[in-house]
KOLNUTOR-194110 format. One record per residue: residue number from 1; residue in one letter; x negated, y negated, z negated of N, C-alpha, C, CB in turn. Coordinates in steps of 0.001 Angstrom, whole numbers, plus 500000, padded with zeros to 6 digits. Glycine has a CB too. Layout:
BEGIN
+-------+--------+--------+--------+--------+--------+--------+--------+--------+--------+--------+--------+--------+--------+
! timar ! gudren !   n.xx !   n.yy !   n.zz !  ca.xx !  ca.yy !  ca.zz !   c.xx !   c.yy !   c.zz !  cb.xx !  cb.yy !  cb.zz !
+-------+--------+--------+--------+--------+--------+--------+--------+--------+--------+--------+--------+--------+--------+
!   NUM !      A !      X !      Y !      Z !      X !      Y !      Z !      X !      Y !      Z !      X !      Y !      Z !
...
+-------+--------+--------+--------+--------+--------+--------+--------+--------+--------+--------+--------+--------+--------+
//
This chain:
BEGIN
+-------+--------+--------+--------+--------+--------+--------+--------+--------+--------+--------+--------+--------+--------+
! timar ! gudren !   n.xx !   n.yy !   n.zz !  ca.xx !  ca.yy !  ca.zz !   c.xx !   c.yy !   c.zz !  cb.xx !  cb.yy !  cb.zz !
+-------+--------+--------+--------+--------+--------+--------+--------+--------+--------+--------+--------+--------+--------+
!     1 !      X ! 545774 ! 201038 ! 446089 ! 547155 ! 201059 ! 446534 ! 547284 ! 202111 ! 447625 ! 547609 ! 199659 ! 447042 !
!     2 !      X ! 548381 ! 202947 ! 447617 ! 548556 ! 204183 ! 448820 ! 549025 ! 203759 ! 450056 ! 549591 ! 205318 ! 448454 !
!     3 !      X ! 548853 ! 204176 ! 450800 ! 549520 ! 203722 ! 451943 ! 550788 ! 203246 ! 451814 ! 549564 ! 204617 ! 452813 !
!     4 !      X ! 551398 ! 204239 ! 451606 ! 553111 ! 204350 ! 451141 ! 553391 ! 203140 ! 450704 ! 553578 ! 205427 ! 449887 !
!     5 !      X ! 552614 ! 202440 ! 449820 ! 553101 ! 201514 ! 449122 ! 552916 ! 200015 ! 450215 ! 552279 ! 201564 ! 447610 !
!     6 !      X ! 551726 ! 199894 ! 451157 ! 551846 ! 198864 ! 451843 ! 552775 ! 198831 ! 452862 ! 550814 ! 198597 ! 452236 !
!     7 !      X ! 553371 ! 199840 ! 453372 ! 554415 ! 200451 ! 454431 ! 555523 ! 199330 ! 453716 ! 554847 ! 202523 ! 454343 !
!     8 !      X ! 556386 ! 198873 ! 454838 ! 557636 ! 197829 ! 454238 ! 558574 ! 198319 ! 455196 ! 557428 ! 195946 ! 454306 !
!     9 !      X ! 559784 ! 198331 ! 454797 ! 560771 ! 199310 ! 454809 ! 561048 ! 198594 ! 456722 ! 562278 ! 199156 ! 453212 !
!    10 !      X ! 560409 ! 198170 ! 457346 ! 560857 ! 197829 ! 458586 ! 559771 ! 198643 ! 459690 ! 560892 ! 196123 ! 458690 !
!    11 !      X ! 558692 ! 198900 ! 458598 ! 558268 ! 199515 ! 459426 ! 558242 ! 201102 ! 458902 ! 557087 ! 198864 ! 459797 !
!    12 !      X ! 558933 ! 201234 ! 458161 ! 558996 ! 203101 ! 457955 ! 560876 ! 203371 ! 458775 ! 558940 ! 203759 ! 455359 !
!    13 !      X ! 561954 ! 202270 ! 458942 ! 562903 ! 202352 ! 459024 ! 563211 ! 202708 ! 460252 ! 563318 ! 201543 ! 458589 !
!    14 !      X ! 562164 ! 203815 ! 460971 ! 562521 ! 204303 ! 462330 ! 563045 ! 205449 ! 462089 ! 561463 ! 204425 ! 463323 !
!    15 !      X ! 564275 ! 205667 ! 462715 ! 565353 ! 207183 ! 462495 ! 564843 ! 207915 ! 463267 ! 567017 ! 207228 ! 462862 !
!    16 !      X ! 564983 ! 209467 ! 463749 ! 565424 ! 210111 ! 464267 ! 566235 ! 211383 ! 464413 ! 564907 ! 209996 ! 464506 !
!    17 !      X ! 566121 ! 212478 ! 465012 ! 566699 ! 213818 ! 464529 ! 565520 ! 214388 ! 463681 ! 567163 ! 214889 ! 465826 !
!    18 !      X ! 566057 ! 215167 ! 462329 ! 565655 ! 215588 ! 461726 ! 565722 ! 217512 ! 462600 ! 566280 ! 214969 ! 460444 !
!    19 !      X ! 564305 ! 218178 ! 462508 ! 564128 ! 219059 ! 462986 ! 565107 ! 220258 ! 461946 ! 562630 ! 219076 ! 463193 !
!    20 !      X ! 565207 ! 219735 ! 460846 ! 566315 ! 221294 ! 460378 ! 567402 ! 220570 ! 460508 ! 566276 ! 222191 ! 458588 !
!    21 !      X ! 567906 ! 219733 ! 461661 ! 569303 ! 219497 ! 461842 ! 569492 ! 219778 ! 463004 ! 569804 ! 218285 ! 461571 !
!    22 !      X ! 571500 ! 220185 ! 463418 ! 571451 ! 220139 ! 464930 ! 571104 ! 218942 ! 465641 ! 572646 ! 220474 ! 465430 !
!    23 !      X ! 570796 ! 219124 ! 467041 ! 570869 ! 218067 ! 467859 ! 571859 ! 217073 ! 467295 ! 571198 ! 218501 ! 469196 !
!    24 !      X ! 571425 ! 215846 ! 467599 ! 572885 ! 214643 ! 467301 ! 572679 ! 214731 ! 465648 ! 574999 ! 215355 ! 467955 !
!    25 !      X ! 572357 ! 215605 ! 465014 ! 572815 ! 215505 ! 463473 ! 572086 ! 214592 ! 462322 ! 572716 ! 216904 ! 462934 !
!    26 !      X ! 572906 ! 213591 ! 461729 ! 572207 ! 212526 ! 461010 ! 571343 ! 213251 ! 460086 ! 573153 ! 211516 ! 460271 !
!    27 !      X ! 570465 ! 213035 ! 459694 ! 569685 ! 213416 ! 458124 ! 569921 ! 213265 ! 457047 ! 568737 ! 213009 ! 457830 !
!    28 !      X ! 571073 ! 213403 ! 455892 ! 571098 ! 213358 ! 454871 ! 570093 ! 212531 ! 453802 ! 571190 ! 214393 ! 454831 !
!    29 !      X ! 570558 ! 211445 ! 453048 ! 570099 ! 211026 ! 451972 ! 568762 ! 211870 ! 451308 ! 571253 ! 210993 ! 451168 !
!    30 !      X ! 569665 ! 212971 ! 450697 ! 568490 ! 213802 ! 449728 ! 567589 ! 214631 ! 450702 ! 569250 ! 215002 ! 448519 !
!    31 !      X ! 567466 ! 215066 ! 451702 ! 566387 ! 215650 ! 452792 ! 565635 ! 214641 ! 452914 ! 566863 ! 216125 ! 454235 !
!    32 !      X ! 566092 ! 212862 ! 453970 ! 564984 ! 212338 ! 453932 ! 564240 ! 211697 ! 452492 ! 565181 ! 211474 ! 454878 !
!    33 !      X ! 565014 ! 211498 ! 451351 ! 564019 ! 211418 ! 450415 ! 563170 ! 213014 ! 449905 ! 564807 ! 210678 ! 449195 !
!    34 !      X ! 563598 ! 214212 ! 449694 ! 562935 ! 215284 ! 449755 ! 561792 ! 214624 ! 450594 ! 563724 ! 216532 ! 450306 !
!    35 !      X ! 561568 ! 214760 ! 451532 ! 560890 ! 214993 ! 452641 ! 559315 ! 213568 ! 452621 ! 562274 ! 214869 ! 454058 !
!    36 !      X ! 560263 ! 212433 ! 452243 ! 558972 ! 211624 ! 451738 ! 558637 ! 211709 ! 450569 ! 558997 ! 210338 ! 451860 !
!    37 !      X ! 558779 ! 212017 ! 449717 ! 558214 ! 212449 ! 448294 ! 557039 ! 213144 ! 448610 ! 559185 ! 213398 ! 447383 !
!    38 !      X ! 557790 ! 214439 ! 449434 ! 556462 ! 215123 ! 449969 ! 555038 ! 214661 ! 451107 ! 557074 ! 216199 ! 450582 !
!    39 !      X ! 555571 ! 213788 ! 451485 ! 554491 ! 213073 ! 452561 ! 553904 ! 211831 ! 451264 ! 555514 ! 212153 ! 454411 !
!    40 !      X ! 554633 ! 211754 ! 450163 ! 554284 ! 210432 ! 449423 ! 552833 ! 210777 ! 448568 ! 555678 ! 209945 ! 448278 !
!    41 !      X ! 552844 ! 212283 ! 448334 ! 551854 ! 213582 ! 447703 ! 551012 ! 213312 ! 448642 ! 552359 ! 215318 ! 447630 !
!    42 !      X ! 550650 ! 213119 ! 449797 ! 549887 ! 213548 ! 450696 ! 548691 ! 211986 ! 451072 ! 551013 ! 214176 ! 451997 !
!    43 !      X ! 549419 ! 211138 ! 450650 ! 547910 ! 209915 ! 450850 ! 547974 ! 209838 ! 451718 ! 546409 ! 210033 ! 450607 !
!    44 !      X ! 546453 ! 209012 ! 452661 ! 546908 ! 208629 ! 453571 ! 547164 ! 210064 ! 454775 ! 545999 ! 207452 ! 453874 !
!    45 !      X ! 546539 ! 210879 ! 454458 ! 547008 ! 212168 ! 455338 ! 548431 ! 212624 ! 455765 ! 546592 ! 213267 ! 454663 !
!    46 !      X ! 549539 ! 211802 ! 454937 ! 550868 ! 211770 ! 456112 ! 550609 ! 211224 ! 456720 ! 552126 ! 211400 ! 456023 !
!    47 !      X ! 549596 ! 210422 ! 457363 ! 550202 ! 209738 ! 458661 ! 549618 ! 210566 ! 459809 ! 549780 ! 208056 ! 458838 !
!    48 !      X ! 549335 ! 211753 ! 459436 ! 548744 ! 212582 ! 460295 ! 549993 ! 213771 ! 460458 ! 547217 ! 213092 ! 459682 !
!    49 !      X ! 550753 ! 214228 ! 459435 ! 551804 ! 215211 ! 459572 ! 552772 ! 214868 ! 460613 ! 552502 ! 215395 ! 458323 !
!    50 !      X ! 553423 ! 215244 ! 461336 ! 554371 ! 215442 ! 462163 ! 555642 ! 215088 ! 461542 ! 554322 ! 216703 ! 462627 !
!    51 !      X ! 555770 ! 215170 ! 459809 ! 557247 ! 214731 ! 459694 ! 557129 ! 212966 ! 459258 ! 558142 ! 215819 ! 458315 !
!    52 !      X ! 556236 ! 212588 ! 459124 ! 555931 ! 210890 ! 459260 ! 556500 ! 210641 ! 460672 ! 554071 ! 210356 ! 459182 !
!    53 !      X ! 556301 ! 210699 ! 461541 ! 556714 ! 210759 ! 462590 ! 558610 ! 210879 ! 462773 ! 555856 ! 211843 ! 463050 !
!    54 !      X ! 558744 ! 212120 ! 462148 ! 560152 ! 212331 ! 461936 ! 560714 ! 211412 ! 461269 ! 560451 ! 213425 ! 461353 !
!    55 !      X ! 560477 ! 211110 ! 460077 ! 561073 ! 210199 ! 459088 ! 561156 ! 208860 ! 459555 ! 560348 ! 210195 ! 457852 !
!    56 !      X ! 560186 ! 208125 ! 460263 ! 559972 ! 206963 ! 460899 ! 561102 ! 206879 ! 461964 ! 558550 ! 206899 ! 461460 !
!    57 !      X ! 561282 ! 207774 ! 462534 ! 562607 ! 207482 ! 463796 ! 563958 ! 207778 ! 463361 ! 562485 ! 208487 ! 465206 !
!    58 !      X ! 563884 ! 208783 ! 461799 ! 564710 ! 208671 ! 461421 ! 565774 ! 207608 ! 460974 ! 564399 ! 209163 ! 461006 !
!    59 !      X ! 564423 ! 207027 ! 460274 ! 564403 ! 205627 ! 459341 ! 565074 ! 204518 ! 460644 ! 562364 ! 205083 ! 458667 !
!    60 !      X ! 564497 ! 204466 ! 461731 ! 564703 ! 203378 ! 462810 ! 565987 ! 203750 ! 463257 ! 563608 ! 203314 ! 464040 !
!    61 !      X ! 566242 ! 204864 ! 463580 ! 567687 ! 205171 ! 463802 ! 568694 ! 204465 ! 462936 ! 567899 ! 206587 ! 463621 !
!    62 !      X ! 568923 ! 204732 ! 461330 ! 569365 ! 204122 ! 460509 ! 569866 ! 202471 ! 460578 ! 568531 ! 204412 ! 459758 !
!    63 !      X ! 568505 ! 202013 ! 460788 ! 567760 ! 200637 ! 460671 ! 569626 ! 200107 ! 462166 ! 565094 ! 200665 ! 461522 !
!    64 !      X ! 568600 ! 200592 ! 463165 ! 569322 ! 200424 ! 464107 ! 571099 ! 200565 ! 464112 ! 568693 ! 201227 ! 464872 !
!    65 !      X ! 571809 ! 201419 ! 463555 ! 573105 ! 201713 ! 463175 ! 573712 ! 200903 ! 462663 ! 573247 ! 202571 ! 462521 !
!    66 !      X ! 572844 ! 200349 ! 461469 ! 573318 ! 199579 ! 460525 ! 573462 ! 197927 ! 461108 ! 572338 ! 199795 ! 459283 !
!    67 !      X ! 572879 ! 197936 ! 461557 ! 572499 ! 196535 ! 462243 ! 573462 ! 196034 ! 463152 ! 571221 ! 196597 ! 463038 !
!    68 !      X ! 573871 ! 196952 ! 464118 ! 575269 ! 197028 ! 465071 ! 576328 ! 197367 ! 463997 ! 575255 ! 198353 ! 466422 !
!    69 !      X ! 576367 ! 198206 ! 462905 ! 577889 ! 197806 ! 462273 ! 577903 ! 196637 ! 461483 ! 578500 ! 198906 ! 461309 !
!    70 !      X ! 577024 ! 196032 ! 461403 ! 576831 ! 194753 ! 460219 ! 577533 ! 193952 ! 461690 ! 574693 ! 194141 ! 459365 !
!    71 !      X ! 576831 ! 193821 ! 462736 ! 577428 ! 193050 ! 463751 ! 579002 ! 193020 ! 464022 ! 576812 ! 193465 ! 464878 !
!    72 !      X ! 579297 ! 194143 ! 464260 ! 580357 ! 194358 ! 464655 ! 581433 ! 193879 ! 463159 ! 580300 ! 195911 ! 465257 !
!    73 !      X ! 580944 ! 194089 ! 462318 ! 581794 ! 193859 ! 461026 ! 582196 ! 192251 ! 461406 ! 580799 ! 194106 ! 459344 !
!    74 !      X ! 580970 ! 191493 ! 461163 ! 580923 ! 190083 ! 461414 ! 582019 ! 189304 ! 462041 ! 579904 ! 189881 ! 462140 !
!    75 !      X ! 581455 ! 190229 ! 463699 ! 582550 ! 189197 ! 464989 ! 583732 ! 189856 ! 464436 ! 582370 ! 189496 ! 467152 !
!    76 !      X ! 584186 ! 190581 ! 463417 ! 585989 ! 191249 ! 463189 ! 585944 ! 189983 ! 462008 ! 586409 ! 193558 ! 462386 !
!    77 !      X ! 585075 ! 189108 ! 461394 ! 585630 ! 188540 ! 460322 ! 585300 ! 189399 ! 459301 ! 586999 ! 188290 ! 460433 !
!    78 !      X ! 584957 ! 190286 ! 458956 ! 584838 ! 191619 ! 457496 ! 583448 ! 190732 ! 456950 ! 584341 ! 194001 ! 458103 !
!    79 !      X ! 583955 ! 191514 ! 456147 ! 582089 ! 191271 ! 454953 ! 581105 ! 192282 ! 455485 ! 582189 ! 191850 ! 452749 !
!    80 !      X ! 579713 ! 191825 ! 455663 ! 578833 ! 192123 ! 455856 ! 578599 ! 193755 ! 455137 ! 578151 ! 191014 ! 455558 !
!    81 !      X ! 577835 ! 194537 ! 455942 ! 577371 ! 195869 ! 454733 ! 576477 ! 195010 ! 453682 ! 576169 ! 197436 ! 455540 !
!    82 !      X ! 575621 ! 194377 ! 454339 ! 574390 ! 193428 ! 453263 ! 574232 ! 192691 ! 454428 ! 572670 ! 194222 ! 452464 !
!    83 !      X ! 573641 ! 191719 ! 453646 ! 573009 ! 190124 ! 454752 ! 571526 ! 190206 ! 453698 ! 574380 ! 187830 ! 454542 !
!    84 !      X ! 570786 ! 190815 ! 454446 ! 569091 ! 190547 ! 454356 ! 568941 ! 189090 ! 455175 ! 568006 ! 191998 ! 455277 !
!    85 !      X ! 568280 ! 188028 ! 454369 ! 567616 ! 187269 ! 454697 ! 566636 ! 187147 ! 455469 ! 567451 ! 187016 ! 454079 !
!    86 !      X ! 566361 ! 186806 ! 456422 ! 565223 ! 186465 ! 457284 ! 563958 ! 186753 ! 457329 ! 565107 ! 185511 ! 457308 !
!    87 !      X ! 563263 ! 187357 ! 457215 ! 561733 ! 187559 ! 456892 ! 561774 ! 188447 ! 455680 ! 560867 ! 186106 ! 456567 !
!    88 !      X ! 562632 ! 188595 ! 454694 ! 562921 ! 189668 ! 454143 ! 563262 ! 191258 ! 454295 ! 563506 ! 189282 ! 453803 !
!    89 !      X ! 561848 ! 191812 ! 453656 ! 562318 ! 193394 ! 453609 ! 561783 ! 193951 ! 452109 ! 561507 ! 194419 ! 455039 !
!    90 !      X ! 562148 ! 195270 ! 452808 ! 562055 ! 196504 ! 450817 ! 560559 ! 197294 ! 451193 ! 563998 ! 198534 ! 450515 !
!    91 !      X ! 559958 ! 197413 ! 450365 ! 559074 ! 198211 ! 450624 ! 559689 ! 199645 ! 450872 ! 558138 ! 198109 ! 449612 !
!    92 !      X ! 558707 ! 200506 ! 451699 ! 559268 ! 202037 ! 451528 ! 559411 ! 202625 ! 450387 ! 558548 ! 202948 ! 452112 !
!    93 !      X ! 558697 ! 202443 ! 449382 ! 558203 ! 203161 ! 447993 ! 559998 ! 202755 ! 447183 ! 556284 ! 202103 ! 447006 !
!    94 !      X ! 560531 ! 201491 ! 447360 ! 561525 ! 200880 ! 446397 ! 562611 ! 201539 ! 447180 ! 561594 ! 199115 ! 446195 !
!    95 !      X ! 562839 ! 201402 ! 448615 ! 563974 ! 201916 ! 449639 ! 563997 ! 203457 ! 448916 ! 563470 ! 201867 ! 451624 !
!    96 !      X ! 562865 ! 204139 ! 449287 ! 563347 ! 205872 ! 448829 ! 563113 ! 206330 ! 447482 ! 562509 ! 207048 ! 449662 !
!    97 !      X ! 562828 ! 205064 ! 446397 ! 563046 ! 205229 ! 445244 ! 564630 ! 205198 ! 444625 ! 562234 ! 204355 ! 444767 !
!    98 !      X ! 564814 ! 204007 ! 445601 ! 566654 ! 203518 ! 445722 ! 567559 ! 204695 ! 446036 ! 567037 ! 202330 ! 447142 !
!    99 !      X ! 566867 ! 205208 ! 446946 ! 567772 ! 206054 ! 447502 ! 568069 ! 207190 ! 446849 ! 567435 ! 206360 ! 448625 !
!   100 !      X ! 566922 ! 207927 ! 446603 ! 566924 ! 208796 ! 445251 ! 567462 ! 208828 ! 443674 ! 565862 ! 208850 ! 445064 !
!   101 !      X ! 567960 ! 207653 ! 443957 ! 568826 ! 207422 ! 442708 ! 570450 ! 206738 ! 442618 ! 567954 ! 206524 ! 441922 !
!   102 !      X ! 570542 ! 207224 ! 444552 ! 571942 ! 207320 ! 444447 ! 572653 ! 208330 ! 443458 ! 572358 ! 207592 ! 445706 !
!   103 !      X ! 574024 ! 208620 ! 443884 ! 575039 ! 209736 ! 442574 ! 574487 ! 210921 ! 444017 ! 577756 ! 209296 ! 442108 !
!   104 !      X ! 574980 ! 212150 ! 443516 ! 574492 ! 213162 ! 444396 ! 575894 ! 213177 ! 445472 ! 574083 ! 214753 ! 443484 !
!   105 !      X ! 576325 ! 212976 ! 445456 ! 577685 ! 212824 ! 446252 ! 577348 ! 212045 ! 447649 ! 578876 ! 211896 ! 445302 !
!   106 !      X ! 576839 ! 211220 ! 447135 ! 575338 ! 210121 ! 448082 ! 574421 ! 210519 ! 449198 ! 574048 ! 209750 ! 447082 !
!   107 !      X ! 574012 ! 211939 ! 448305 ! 572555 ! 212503 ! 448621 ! 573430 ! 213247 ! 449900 ! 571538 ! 213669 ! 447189 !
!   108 !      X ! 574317 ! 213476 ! 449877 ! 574900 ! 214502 ! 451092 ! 575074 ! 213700 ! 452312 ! 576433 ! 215227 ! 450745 !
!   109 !      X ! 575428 ! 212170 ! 452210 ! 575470 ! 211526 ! 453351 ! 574787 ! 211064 ! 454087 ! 575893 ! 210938 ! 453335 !
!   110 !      X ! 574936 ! 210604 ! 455042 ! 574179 ! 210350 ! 456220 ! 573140 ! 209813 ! 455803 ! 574740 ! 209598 ! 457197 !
!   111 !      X ! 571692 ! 209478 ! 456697 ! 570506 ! 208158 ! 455744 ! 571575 ! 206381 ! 455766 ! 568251 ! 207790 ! 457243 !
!   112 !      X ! 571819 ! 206675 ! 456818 ! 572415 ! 205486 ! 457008 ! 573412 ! 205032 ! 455985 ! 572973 ! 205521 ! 458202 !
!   113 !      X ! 574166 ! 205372 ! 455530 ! 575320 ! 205167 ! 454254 ! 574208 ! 205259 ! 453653 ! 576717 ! 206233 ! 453783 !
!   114 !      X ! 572977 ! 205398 ! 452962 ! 572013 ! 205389 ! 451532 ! 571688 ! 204318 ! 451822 ! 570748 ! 206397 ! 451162 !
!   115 !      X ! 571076 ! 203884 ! 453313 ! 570754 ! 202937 ! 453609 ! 571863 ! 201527 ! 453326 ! 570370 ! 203300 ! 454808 !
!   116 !      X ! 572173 ! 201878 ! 453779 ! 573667 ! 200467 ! 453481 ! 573928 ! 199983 ! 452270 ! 575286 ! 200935 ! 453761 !
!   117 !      X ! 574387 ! 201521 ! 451775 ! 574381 ! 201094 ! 449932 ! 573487 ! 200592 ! 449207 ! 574504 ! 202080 ! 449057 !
!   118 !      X ! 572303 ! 200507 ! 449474 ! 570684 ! 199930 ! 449039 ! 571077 ! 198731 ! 449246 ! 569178 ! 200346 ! 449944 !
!   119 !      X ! 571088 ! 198084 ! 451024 ! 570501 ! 197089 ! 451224 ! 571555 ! 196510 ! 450534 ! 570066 ! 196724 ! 452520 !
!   120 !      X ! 572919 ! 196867 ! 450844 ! 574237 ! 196364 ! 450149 ! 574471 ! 195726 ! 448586 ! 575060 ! 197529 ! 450179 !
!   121 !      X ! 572932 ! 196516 ! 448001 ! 573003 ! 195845 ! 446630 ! 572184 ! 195399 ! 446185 ! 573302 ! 196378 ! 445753 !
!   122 !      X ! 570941 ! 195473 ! 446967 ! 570001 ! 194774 ! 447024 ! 570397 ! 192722 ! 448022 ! 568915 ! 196046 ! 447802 !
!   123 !      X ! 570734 ! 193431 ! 449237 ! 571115 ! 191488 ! 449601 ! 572439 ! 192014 ! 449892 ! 570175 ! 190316 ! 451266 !
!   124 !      X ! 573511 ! 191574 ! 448681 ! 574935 ! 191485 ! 449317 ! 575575 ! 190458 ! 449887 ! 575749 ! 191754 ! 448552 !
!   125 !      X ! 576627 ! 190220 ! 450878 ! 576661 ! 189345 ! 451618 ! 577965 ! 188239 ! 450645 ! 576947 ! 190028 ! 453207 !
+-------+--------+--------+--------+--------+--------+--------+--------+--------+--------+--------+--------+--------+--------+
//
């Protein structure tokens, strides 16, 4: 089994700035899946590259976003983006398999909207 595959989407779901973006600028859908595909090639030797690193804070960034608008949805009364169950997560391998098979319209948005739409149909509320 590859690394990749024991990784569970809580612990790859750290965001950050993506280095070919401006400051402040979210990462796009199809970059961060680009980008682990290519670390997914690499065994356990991504966890030595510098964009594991990237992708991980990316991922947590996301993680984090989503979590405060799911909140905020809540206390307004709205429907949830997704209600993940408790002790429940996605592996990384299924999350950026998911994601990669958004419509390409998808691939242009933020990680966070790929993210949402996943968990959104994976646990809908």
């Amino acid at each position: 089994m590859s690394f990749v595959r024991t990784l569970t989407l809580s612990a790859t779901l750290a965001a950050a700035v993506s280095m070919a973006a401006p400051a402040g600028a979210a990462m796009t859908v199809g970059t961060f899946v680009q980008r682990a595909n290519v670390l997914r090639q690499q065994g356990f030797a991504a966890l030595l590259s510098p964009d594991f690193q990237i992708l991980k804070e990316e991922a947590r960034q996301a993680k984090v976003q989503l979590k405060a608008e799911n909140a905020r949805r809540v206390a307004a009364r709205k429907p949830g983006l997704a209600c993940v169950p408790d002790g429940e997560t996605i592996g990384i391998e299924e999350m950026v398999d998911s994601l990669a098979a958004l419509p390409a319209a998808d691939q242009r948005r933020p990680l966070r909207d790929g993210y949402a739409k996943v968990l959104g149909r994976k646990f809908p509320c």
